[in-house]
C-alpha positions in Angstrom: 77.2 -74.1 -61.6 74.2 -77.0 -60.7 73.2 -75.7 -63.7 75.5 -75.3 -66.2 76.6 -79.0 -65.7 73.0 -80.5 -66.4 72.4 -78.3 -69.6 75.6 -79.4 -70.9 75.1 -82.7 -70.0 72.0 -82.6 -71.7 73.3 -81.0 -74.9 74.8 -84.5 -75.5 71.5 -86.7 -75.5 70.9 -86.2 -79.0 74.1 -87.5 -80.1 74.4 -90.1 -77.5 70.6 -91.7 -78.7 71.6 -91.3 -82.4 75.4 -92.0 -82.8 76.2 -95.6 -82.3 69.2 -93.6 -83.0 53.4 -120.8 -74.8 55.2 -118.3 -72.9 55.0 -116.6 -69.8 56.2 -112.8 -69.9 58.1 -111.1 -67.1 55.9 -108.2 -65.8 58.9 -105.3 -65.4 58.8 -103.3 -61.5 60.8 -100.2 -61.3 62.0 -98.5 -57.6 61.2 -94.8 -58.0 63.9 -92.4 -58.9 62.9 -90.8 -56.2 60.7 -90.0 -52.8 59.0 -87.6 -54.6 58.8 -90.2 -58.2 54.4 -90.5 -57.3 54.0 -87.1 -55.8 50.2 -85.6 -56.9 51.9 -82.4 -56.7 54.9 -83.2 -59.1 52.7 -85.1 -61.4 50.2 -82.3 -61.5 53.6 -80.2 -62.4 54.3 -82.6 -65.1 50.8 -82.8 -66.6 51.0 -78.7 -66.9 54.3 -79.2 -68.6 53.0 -81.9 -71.1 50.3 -79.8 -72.0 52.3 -76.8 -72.3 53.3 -75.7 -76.2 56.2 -73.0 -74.2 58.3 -76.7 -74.7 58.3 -76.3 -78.0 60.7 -73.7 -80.0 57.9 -71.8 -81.7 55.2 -72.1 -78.7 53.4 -74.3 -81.2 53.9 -78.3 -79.9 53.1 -79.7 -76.6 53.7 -83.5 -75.7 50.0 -83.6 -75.7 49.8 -82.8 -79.3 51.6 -85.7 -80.0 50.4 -88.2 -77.8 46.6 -87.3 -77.1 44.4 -88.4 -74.3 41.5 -89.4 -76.1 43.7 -91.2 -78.2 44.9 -93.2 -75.1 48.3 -90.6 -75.6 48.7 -91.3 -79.7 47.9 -89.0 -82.7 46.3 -91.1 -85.1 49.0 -89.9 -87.5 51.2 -92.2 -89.9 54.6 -90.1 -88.5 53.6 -87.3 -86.1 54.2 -84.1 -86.9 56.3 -81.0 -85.2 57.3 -77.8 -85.2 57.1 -76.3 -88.7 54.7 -78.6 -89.7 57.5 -81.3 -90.4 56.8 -84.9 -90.2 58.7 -87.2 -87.8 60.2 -90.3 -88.5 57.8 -92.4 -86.5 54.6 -93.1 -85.6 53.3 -92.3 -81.9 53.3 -94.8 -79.3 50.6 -94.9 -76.8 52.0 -93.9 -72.9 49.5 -96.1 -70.8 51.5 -98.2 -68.6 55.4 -97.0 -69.2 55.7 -97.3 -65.8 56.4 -100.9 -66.5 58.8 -100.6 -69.2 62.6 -101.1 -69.3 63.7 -99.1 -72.6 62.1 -96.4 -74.3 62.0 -94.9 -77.9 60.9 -97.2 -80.6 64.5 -98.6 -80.9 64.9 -98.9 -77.1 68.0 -96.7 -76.6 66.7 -94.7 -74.1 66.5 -96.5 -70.3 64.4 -94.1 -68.4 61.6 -91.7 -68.8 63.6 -89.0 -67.5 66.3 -89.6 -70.4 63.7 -89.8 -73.2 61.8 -86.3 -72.1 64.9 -85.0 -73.5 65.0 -86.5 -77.0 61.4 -84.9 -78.7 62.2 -81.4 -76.8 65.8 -81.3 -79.2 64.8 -82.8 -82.2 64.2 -80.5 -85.1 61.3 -82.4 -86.4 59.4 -82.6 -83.3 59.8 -79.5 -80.6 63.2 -78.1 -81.8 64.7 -76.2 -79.2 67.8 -76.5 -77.5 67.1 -77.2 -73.6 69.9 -74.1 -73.4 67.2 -71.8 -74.9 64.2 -73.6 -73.3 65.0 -72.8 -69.4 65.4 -68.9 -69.6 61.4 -68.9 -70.8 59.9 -71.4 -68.2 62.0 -70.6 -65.5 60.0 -67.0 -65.5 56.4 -68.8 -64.9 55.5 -68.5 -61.4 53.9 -71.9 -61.1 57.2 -73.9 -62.0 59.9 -72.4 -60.2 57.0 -72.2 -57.3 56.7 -75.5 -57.5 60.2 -76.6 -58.1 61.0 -75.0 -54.7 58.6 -76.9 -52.9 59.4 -79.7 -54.3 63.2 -80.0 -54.6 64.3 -77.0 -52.9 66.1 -75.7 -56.4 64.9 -73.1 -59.3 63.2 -75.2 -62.1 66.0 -76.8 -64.3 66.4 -79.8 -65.9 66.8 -82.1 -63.5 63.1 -80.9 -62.0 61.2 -80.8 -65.8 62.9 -84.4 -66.4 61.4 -85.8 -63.0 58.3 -83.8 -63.1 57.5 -85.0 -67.2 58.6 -89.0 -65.8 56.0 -89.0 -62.7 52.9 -88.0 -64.8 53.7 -90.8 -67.7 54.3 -93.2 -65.0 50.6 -91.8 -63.5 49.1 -93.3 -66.8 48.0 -96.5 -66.3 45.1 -98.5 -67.8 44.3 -102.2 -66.7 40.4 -101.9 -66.6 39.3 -103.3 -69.8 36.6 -106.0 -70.7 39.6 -108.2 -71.1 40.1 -107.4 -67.3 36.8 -108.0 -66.3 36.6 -111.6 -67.8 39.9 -112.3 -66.1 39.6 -111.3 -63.0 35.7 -112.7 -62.9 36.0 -115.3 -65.6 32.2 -114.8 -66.1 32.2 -115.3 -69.8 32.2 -119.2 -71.2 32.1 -119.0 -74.5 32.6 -115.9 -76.2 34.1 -114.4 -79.2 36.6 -113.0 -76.4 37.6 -116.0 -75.3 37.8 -117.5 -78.5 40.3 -115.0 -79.7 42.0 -115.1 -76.6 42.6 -119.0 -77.1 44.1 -118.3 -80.3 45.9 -115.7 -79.6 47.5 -117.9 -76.5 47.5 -121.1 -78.0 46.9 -121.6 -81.5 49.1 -118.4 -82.5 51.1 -118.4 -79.1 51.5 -114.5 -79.6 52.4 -114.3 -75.9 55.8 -115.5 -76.8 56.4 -111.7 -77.3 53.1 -110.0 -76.1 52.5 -112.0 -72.8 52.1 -110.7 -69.5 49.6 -107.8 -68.3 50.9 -105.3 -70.5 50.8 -107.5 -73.4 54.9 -106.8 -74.3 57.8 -108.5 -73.2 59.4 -105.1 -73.9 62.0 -106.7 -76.0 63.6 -105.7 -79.9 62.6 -107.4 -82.5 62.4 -107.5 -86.1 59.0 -108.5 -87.1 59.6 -108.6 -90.5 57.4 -105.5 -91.7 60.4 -104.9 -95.3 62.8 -106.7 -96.7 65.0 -103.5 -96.4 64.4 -101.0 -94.1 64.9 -97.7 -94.7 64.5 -96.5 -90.6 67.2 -99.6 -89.4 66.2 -99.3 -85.6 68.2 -100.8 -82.9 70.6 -100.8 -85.3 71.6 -97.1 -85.3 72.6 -97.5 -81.6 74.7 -101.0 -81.1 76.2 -100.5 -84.7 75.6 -104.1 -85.3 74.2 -105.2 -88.2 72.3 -108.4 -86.9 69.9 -105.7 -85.2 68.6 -104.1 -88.4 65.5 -103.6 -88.8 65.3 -104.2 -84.3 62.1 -102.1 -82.9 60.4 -102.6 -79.2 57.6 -104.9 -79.1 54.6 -102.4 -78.3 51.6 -103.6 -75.7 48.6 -104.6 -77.3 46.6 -102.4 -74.3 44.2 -100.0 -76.4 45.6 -101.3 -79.3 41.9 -100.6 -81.2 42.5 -96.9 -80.4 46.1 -96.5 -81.3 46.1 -97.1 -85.2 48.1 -96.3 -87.4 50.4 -99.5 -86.6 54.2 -100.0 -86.7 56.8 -98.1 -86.0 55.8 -96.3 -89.0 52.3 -95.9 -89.2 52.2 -98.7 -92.0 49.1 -100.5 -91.2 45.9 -98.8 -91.2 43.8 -101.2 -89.5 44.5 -104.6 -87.5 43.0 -106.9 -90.2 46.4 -105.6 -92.0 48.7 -106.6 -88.8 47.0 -109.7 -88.5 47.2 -110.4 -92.1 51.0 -109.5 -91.9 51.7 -112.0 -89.9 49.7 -114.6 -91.6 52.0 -114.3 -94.4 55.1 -114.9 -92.4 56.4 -111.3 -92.4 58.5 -110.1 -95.7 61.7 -112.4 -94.9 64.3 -109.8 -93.6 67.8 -112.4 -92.7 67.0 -110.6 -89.0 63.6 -111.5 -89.4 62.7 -113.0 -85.5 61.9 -117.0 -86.1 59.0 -116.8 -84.0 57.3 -115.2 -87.2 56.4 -118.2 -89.3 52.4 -118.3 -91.9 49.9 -119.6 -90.4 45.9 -120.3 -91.7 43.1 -118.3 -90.1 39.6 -118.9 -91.0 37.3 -115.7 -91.3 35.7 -116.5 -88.1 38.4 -117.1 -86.0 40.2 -114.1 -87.5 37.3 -112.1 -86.4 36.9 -113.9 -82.8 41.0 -112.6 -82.8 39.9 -109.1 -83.3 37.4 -109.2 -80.9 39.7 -109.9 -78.3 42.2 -107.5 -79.2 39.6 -105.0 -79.2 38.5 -106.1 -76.2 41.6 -104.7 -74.4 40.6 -101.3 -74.9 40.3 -99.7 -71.5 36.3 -98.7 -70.5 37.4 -94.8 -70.3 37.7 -95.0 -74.1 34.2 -96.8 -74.8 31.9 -94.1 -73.5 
C-alpha cells in the first residue's frame, strides 16, 4: 500500500510544476531531510542512479548525460536533449553547490531536490517514463533494493531513489577556485582579478543579485533577455502576469565552463552576457530595475572577465 500511495502521489508532479511550469547576499543552510541526507553509502547509491540510463524510458538518458562532470554537471548544449533525440526547453544548469539553494527548476517551482528528481524522469522531452513503469525495472537490480534495505529498511521505491538522487547533488560542492584562494589569502594586490572583482562589486554592484559565496541570491528575476518571451517562467506557476518572463538567478561558480548562458542557451560566450547588460537588457515592463546601461572600457571589460573566469573551480583547470 507504502507503495501505491507514493507512485500516485508522484503521478501528480508533472501537473502540479506545470499548471498554475552594494549588497550583501544571504548564504541559504538547509537541515537534512534526514539522518541518512550525507550518508557515503546513500550518495554512492545516488551517484549509480545518476549515471544509470535504466531512468530513462528507452535505457538511453542518464542524469549524467545532461549534466556532465567535466562540464561542472552541464552539457554544453543550447536546450539539452532527451529521449528520442528531442530538444528540451532549457538549457542545463550546473549542480555544484544546490545544497545551498532554496527553489529549483529554472522558474523555481520546485522546493527540494527530492521534488525536482521527479520532474526530468516524467517529462517526454527529457527521460519520459512514467515513475509507474520505472520501479518494476530497478527494483530487480540487486544493488538498489540491497541497498535500500540497509539503508531504510524498505524495497527501493520512490521515496529511496528521491533521497538517494538529493544526497549525491547535495555531495557536489565546489568553493576552491583562484577566486578562493585570493580571498581567503588576499595575496594578490593588484591584479586583473581584483580589478574585475572591484567592478563587479562596486562599479557594477552585481552582488545585488549575485552576492554571497555562491554568487546568487537564489531569487526570480527578469533580466530582460526579450521583449516577449516565448518560455514565460515563473509565470506558468503563480498565474500572475507581473512574473513573466521570472527565471532563478544562477551562481556565477564555474561560470567559464558552463556556456551556453540563459535559461535558453542564448548567449554563446560571456562577452555576450556582459554586453547584454551593458545595453540595459531589451526593456520587458517586468524587466528588474536593477538592470540599467552602463559604459565599460575594453580593459576593464576584460579585467571583468578575468575575474569571472577566475571562479572556475581548480578541478576543472588541469
Amino acid at each position: 500500500m507504502k507503495r501505491k500511495v507514493w507512485i500516485g502521489i508522484l503521478l501528480l508532479c508533472p501537473f502540479l510544476f506545470h499548471c498554475s511550469e552594494k549588497s550583501t547576499i544571504e548564504t541559504y543552510h538547509f537541515e537534512p531531510l534526514d539522518s541518512l541526507t550525507f550518508n557515503k553509502e546513500l550518495i554512492s547509491l545516488g551517484e549509480k542512479l545518476f549515471f544509470d540510463p535504466k531512468l530513462s524510458y528507452n535505457n538511453t538518458i542518464s542524469c549524467a548525460s545532461c549534466h556532465q562532470p567535466n562540464r561542472a554537471f552541464t552539457d554544453g548544449k543550447k536546450r539539452s536533449i532527451g529521449i528520442h533525440r528531442r530538444s528540451g526547453k532549457r538549457n542545463a544548469p550546473t549542480l555544484w553547490n544546490v545544497k545551498n539553494q532554496d527553489k529549483f527548476m529554472w522558474e523555481g517551482g520546485v522546493k527540494t531536490l527530492e521534488l525536482q528528481a521527479i520532474v526530468p524522469l516524467q517529462d517526454t522531452n527529457e527521460m519520459g517514463v512514467l515513475v509507474a513503469d520505472l520501479f518494476p525495472k530497478l527494483s530487480d537490480i540487486p544493488y538498489y533494493d540491497s541497498l535500500a534495505h540497509i539503508l531504510y529498511d524498505r524495497d527501493f521505491d520512490p521515496f529511496v531513489l528521491t533521497r538517494a538522487l538529493g544526497a549525491y547533488q547535495r555531495s557536489l560542492y565546489a568553493e576552491n577556485s583562484a577566486f578562493d584562494d585570493w580571498r581567503n589569502r588576499n595575496s594578490l594586490k593588484d591584479s586583473a582579478l581584483v580589478r574585475g572583482y572591484e567592478i563587479f562589486t562596486e562599479k557594477l554592484n552585481c552582488v545585488q543579485c549575485h552576492g554571497g559565496k555562491q554568487f546568487t541570491n537564489n531569487a526570480l528575476e527578469n533580466n530582460g533577455l526579450y521583449s516577449i518571451y516565448k518560455d514565460q517562467g515563473y509565470y506558468m506557476i503563480s498565474g500572475d502576469s507581473s512574473d513573466i518572463g521570472k527565471f532563478k538567478v544562477p551562481t556565477l561558480r564555474n561560470i567559464e565552463i558552463t556556456a551556453p548562458y540563459m535559461h535558453d542557451g542564448s548567449f554563446q560566450t560571456l562577452e555576450e552576457v556582459v554586453k547584454h547588460y551593458e545595453k540595459g537588457g531589451a526593456k520587458h515592463s517586468n524587466q528588474s530595475e536593477l538592470i540599467t546601461p552602463f559604459s565599460l572600457s575594453e580593459k576593464e571589460r576584460k579585467d571583468l572577465l578575468y575575474f569571472l573566469n577566475s571562479l572556475t573551480d581548480h578541478r576543472f583547470k588541469k
